[in-house]
Every structure is written in C-alpha cells, then in structure tokens.
C-alpha positions as CSV (number, residue, x, y, z in Angstrom):
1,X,-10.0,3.6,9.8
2,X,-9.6,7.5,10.0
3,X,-13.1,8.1,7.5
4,X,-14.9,6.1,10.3
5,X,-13.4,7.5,13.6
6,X,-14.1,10.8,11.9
7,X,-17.7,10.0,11.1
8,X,-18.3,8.5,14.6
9,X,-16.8,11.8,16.2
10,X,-18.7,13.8,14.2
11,X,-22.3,11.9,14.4
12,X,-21.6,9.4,17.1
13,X,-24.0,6.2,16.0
14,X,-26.1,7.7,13.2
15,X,-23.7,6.6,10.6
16,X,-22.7,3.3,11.9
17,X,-25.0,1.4,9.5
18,X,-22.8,3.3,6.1
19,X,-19.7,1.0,7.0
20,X,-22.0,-2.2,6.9
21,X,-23.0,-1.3,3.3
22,X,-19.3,-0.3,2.1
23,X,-18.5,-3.7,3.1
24,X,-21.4,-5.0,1.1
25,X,-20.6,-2.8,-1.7
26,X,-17.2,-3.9,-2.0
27,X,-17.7,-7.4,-1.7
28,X,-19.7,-7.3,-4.6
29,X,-17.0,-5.8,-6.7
30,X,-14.3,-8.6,-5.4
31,X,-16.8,-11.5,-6.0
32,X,-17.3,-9.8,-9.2
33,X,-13.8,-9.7,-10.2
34,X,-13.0,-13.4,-8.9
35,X,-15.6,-14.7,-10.8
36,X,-14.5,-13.8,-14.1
37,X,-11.2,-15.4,-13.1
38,X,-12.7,-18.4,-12.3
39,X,-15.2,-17.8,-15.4
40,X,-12.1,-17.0,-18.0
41,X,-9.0,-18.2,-16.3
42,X,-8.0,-14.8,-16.8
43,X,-6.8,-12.1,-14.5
44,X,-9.2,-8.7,-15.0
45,X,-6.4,-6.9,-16.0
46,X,-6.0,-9.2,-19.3
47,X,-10.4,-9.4,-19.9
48,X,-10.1,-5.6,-19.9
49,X,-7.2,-5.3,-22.3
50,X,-8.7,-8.7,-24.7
51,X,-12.0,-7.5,-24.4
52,X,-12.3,-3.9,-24.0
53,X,-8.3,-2.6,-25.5
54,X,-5.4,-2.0,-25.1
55,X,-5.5,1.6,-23.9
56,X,-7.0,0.1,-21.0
57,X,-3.3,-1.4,-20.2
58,X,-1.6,2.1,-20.7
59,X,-4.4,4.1,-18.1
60,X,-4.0,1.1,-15.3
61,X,-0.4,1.9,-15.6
62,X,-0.2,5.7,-15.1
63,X,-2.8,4.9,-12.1
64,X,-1.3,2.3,-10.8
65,X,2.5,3.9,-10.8
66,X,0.9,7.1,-9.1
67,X,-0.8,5.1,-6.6
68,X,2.0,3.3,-5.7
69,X,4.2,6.3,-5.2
70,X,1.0,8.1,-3.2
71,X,-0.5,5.4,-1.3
72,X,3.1,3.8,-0.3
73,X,3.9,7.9,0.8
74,X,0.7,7.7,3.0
75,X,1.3,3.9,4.7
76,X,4.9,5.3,5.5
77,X,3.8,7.8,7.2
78,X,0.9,5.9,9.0
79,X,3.0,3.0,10.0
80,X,5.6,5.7,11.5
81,X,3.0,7.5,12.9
82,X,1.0,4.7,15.1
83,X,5.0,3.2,15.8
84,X,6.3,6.7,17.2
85,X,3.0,6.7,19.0
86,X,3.7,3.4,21.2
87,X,7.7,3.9,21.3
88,X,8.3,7.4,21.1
89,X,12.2,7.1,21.4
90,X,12.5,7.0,17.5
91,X,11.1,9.8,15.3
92,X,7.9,8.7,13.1
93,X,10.0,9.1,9.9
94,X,12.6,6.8,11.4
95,X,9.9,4.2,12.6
96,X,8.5,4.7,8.7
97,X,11.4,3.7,7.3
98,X,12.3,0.6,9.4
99,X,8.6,-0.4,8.4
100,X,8.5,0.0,4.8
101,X,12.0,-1.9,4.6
102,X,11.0,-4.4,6.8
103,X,7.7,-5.3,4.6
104,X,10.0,-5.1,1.4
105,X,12.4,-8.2,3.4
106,X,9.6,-9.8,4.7
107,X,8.1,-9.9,0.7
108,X,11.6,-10.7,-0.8
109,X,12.7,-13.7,1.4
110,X,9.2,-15.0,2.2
111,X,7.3,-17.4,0.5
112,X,3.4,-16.6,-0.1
113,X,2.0,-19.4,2.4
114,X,4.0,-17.7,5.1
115,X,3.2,-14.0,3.7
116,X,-0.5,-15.2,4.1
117,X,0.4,-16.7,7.7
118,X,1.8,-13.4,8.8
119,X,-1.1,-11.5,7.6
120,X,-3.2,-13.6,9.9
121,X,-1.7,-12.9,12.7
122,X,-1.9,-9.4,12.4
123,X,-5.3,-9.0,11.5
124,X,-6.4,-11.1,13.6
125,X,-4.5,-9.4,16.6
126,X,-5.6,-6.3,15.1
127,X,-9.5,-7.6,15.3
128,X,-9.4,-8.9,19.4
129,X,-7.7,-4.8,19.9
130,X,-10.2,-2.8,18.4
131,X,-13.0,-4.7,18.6
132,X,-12.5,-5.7,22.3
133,X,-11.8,-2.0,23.0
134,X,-15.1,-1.6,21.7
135,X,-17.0,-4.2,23.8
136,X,-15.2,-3.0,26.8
137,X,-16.3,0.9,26.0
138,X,-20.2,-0.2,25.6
139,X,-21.5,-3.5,26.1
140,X,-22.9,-5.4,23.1
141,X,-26.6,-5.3,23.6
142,X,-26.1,-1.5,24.1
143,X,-24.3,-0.8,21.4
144,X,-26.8,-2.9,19.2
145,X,-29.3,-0.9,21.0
146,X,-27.9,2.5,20.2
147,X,-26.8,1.8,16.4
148,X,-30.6,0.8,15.3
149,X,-31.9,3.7,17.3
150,X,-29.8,6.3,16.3
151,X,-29.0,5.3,12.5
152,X,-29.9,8.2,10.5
153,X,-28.7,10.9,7.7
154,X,-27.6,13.4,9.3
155,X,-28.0,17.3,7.7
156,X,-24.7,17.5,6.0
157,X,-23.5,14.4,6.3
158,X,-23.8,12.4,2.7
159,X,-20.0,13.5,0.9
160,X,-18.7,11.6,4.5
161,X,-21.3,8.7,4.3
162,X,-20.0,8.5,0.9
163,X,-16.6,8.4,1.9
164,X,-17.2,6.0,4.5
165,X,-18.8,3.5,2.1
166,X,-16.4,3.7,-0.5
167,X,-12.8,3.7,2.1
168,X,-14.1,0.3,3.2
169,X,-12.3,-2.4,2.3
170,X,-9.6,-1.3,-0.6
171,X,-9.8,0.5,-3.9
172,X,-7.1,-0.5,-6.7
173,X,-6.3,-2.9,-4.1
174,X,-9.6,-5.7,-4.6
175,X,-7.7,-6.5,-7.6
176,X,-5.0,-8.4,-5.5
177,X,-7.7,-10.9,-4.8
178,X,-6.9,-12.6,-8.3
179,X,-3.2,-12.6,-8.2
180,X,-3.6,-14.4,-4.5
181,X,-6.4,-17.1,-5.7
182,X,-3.9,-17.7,-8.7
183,X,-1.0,-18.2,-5.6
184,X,-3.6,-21.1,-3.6
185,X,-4.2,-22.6,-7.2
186,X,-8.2,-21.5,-6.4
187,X,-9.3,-22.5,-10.2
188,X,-12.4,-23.1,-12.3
189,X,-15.9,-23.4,-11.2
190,X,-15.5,-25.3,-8.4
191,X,-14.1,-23.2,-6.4
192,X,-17.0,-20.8,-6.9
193,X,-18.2,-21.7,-3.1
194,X,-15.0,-21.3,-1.3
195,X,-14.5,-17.6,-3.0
196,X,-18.0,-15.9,-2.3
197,X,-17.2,-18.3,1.5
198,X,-13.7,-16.5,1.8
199,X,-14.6,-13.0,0.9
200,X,-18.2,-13.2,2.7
201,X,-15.9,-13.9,5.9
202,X,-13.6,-11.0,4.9
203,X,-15.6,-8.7,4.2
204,X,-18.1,-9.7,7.3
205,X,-15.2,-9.1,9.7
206,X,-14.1,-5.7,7.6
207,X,-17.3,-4.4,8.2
208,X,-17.1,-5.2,11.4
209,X,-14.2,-4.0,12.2
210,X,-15.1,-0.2,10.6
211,X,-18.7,-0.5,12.9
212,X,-16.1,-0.9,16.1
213,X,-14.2,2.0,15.1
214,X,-17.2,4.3,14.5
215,X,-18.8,2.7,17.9
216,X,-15.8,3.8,19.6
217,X,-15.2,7.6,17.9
218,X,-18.7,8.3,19.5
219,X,-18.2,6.4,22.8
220,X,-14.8,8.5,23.5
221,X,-15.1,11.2,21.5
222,X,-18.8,12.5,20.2
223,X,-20.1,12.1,23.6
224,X,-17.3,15.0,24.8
225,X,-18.1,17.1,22.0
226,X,-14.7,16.2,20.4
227,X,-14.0,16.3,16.6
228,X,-11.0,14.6,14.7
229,X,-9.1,14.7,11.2
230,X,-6.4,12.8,10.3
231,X,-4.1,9.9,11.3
232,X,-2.8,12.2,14.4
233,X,-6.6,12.4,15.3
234,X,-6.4,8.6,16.0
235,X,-3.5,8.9,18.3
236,X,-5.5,11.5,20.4
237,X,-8.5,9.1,20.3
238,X,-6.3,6.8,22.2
239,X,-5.5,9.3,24.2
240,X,-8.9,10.1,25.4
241,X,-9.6,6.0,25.6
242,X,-7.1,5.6,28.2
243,X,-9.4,8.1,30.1
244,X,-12.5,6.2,29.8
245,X,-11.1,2.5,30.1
246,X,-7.2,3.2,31.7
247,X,-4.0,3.0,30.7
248,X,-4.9,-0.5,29.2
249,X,-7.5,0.8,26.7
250,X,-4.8,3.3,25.5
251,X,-2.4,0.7,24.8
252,X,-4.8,-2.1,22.9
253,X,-6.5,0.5,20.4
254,X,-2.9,1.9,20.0
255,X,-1.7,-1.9,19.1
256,X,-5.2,-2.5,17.2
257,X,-4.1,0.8,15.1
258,X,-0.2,-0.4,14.5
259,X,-1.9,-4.1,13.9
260,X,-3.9,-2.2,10.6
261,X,-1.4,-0.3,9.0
262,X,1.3,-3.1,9.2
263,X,-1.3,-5.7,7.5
264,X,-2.0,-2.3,5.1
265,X,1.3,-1.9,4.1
266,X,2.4,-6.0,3.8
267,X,-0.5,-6.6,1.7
268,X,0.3,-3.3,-0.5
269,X,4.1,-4.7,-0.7
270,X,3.2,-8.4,-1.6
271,X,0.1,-7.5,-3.6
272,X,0.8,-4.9,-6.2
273,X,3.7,-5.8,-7.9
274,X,1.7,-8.6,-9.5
275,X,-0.5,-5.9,-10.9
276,X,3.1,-3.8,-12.7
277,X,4.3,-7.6,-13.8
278,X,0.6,-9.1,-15.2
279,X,0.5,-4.9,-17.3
280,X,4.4,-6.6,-18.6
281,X,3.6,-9.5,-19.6
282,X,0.1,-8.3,-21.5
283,X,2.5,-5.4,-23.0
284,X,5.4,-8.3,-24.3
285,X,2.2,-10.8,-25.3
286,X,3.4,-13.7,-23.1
287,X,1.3,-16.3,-22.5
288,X,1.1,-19.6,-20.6
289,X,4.6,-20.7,-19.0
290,X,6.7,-17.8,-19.8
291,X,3.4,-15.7,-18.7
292,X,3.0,-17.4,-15.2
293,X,7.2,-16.7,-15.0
294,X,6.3,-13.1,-15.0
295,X,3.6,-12.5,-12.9
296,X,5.1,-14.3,-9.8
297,X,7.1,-13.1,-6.8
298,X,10.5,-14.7,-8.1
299,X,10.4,-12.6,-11.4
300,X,12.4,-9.5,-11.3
301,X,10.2,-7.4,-12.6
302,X,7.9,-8.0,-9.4
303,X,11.1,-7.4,-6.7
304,X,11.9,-3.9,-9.3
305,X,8.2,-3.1,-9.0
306,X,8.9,-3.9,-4.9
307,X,11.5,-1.3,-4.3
308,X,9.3,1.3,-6.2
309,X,6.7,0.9,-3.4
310,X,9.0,0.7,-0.6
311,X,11.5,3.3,-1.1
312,X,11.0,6.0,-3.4
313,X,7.8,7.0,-1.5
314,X,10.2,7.6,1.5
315,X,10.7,11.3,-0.5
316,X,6.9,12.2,0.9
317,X,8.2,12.2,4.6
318,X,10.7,14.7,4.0
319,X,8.9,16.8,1.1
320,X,5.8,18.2,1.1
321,X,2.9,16.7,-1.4
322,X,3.8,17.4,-4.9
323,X,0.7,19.8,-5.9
324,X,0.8,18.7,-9.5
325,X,1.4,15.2,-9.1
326,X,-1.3,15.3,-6.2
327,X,-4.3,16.7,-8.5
328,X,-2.9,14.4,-11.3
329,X,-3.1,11.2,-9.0
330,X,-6.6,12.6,-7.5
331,X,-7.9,12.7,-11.7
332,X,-6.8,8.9,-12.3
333,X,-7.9,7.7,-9.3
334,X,-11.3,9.4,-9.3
335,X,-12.1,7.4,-12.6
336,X,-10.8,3.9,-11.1
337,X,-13.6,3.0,-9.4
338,X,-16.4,3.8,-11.6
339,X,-14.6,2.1,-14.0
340,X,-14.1,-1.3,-12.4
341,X,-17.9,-0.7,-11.2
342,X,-19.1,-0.5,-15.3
343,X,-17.0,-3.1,-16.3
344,X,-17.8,-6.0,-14.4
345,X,-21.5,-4.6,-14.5
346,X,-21.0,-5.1,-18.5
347,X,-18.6,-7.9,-18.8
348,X,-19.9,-10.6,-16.5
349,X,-23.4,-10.1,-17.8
350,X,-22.0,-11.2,-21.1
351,X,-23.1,-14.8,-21.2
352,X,-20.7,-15.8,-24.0
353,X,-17.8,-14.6,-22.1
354,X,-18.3,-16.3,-18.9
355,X,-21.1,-18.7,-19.5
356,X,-24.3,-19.2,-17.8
357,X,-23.1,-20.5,-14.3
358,X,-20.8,-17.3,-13.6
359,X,-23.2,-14.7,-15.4
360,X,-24.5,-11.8,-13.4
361,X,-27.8,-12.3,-11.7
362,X,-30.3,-9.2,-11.2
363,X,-29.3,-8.7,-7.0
364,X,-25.7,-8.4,-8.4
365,X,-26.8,-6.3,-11.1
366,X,-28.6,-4.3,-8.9
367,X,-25.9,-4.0,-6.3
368,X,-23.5,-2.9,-9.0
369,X,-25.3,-0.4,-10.5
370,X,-25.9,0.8,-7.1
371,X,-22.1,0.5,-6.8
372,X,-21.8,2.5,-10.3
373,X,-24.2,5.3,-9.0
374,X,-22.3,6.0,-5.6
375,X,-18.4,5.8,-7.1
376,X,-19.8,7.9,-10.4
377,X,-20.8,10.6,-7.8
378,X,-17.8,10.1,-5.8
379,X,-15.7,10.7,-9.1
380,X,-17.5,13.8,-10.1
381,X,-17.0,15.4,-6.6
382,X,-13.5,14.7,-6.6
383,X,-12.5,15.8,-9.6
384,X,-15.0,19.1,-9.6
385,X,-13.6,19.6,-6.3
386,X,-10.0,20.3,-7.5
387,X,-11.1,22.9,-10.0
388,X,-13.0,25.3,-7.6
C-alpha cells in the first residue's frame, strides 16, 4: 500500500500498469506452490526438506523467526498508526498494542471458518473504501483513459517499479495458502479448478486494489506536486483527499487503510504459526496423525509460536530498529524470494514428482523465470545495498 501511493505520488499514472503484473507475478508463485500440494499431498515446506535437504528446514527457520519478530514490529506500528489516525484520543503505540492482542484472542478462541469469515469482512470493507474513493476521485472511463495513455518507464524509476511488483500480494506469506487449503480439506487433483478459481479472484481484486491506490496517489497528490514516504505519508494522503472529495473522502480512505492492516496483521497471526509447527514436526519426523496434531491451531506449539508474533515485537515501538538484527533480517529475506522462485521453477517441472497433470507448462515456465529474473535482481540490490 505505501510502495504504490509512493509510486503514484511520484509518477502519477505511468506506473499504474507494474502493480497489474506483481499481481500476475505472484499469482504464479501461489498457484505454483498449491499445486505441488495438491500434486504431493505435501506442504512445500516438507518437498523442500524431502527433496532438496534438510538445511533447507534450518534456513526457513532463521528467516522465518526474524520475520516474525520484524514484520509483526512493522504491522504493530501500522495498525497503531492508521488507529491513532481515526481516534486520536489513544497514542499509536497504545492503539498497537490493543490490536496485536486483539488478533492474538481473535486467533486463540476462534475457529478457522470464522477466522476466514472475519477476514472477509474486512477485506471486503476495505475494497468498497479505497476503491470507491478512487471512482469518486476520477471517474472510470477516465482513469482507464489516463493509465493506457500515460503507462510508461519513467527515467529513474525501475528499483521502485521493482518494488512495486514484488510488495504485491505477500512474500513469506504465499506460503499460508497451503496450511489454509489443508484447513477447507481442498485435496488432490480435483480441486485443481477451484485453486487457480480462488487465487485468480484474489489476486484479480489485489491488483486491483494496488491500481486504486496508485490511481489515487496521483489524483491527490502528483497533480500538487506532492511526494510521500512512509506509513505517515498515507495519513497525510488522507489528509489532502478530504480536500479534494470532503470530509467524507478523508474518513473512507482512512477506514480503507485501518481495513488493510487489520486483515494484514489477522492473516500474519492465524497464518504463520503453521509454518514454526509444520518446521517441528519435519524436525521430530512426525507423520500422518500425530503430524496433522502439530500443524493445527489447537497444538501448543502454534499458540507458543502466536505469542512470538504478537508480543515480543511490541519491543520495536519503544526501541529503535536493531542495526544488526535489521541487516541480518534484510540478508535472509533477500534470498527468500528467489529461492521459492527456483524451486517451484525446478520442482514442479519434475514429472516424476508431481505427474503429468500438475507439471509445469512453458507460460508458467516462462512466467517463473521471469519471476526468478526480477526477485534475483531484487536480491542483489538489497543485499549490495547494505554494504555500500
């Protein structure tokens, strides 16, 4: 959300068309990674460690502990931050901690049919905000009008079209997917239709959702002249709405921008503990019964793994960034993407792993490679980046 009001501030529509191809981009991965499940029966996490090693299991686990810590530090501080700015009368750090305790009860006593409920409210509250603030800004036609005239690269602008593409739609995050198909029982090959049918709508409506961002960044702000950075820069945004459209518009991309952290954070809370309990149970070799036991919202491993993300992280809003830890985290993480790119390139090609019906054909061959390329480049810049 902040990478595209950035981008749209900064080039108004030029850009628009780099959150369309994120979303393709990253759809590609998450059909990737569900069909192997369907393919195998296996989460990813367990084809990279039978198939690939299990050093594979130990480097997931140093990411994914230091994402946790990170990323939960950052959705803190965003869910405090877009609270404070709609009810001022609590500090953001107080309206951070009510939220990331409030997703940790909602996780603990909820089932996942209701979690899932929940999370469509809110996105779907979050979707009629932003993108009727958007319609209201600039009529449809317009706007259409605009983005295929103005869609360009920009001098200076690939490292952000490269950030746009890859902050659409989730990083470590995609790998949720699998723990959530194994919650609706989604299994074997005939589910195959109702996957790419569920993510093609998710991902439609994500893309969608970063284009009305971007549309309004350079409705509000490029057209003033007016640059932003940051989560604060989103506040102002609103700010400057409520010029253009009244107090109205203010409120509704202000609710739209609450609407996407909170369905950020849940998710994070409910999703990613699977990932700490499926790294356990691949660690202790359990299988079948006692396997499924572990890697489920009742084990105590996951409710452990739970309180990592929601309270620990709660240090960040009071400390500033650990420097090491930071450039450590920014190392791992670099290498994640790439990584998941290469090996569902290389693994669901293998026709004797998944058989001929889930095997990769040459457009998602294509695409991931593609997807390879861009997250390689990514990788090198970020890491590069913290030795200059």
């Amino acid at each position: 959300m902040v990478t595209a009001a950035v981008a749209g501030s900064r080039y108004g529509y030029a850009l628009i068309w780099a959150a369309v191809v994120g979303a393709l981009f990253k759809y590609v991965l998450n059909e990737g990674l569900a069909r192997w499940q369907l393919a195998t029966g296996t989460t990813l996490l367990e084809g990279w460690v039978q198939r690939l090693g299990t050093w594979v299991q130990y480097y997931f686990l140093v990411y994914l502990v230091l994402w946790s810590f990170i990323v939960g530090g950052a959705l803190i501080s965003a869910c405090g931050l877009a609270a404070h700015a709609l009810a001022p009368a609590l500090s953001k750090e107080s309206w951070g901690i009510i939220h990331s305790l409030a997703a940790a009860g909602i996780v603990l006593m909820g089932s996942y049919t209701q979690f899932e409920h929940l999370m469509k409210f809110f996105i779907g509250f979050m979707f009629v905000t932003i993108i009727g603030c958007a319609i209201w800004a600039n009529p449809a036609t317009t706007t259409v009008s605009q983005i295929v005239h103005e869609a360009a690269i920009p001098a200076g602008s690939p490292n952000l079209i490269l950030g746009v593409i890859g902050g659409v739609g989730g990083s470590l995050t995609l790998l949720a997917y699998g723990y959530w198909m194994r919650e609706k029982e989604w299994q074997g090959a005939r589910w195959q239709t109702a996957v790419r049918s569920d993510l093609g709508v998710s991902y439609c409506l994500t893309g969608l959702f970063g284009v009305a961002i971007m549309v309004l960044a350079a409705r509000v702000l490029h057209a003033k002249g007016v640059e932003i950075a940051g989560g604060s820069g989103l506040v102002r945004m609103a700010g400057m709405l409520g010029d253009v459209m009244g107090p109205a518009g203010n409120w509704a991309f202000l609710l739209g921008f609450w609407g996407a952290v909170t369905t950020s954070m849940l998710g994070v809370w409910q999703g990613v503990p699977y990932m700490f309990c499926d790294f356990l149970a691949l660690m202790q070799k359990k299988s079948g019964q006692e396997r499924n036991k572990m890697v489920s919202v009742q084990s105590g491993w996951y409710r452990l793994y739970l309180l990592w993300l929601a309270l620990p992280p709660l240090s960040l809003l009071l400390l500033n960034r650990p420097v090491g830890l930071i450039v450590l985290y920014s190392i791992v993480g670099a290498l994640f993407m790439p990584f998941l790119s290469a090996t569902l390139l290389y693994m669901n090609s293998r026709k004797d792993w998944v058989g001929a019906q889930f095997q990769n054909g040459w457009p998602t061959i294509a695409l991931l490679s593609m997807c390879l390329v861009l997250f390689g480049y990514l990788c090198f810049q970020q890491v590069s980046g913290i030795f200059q």
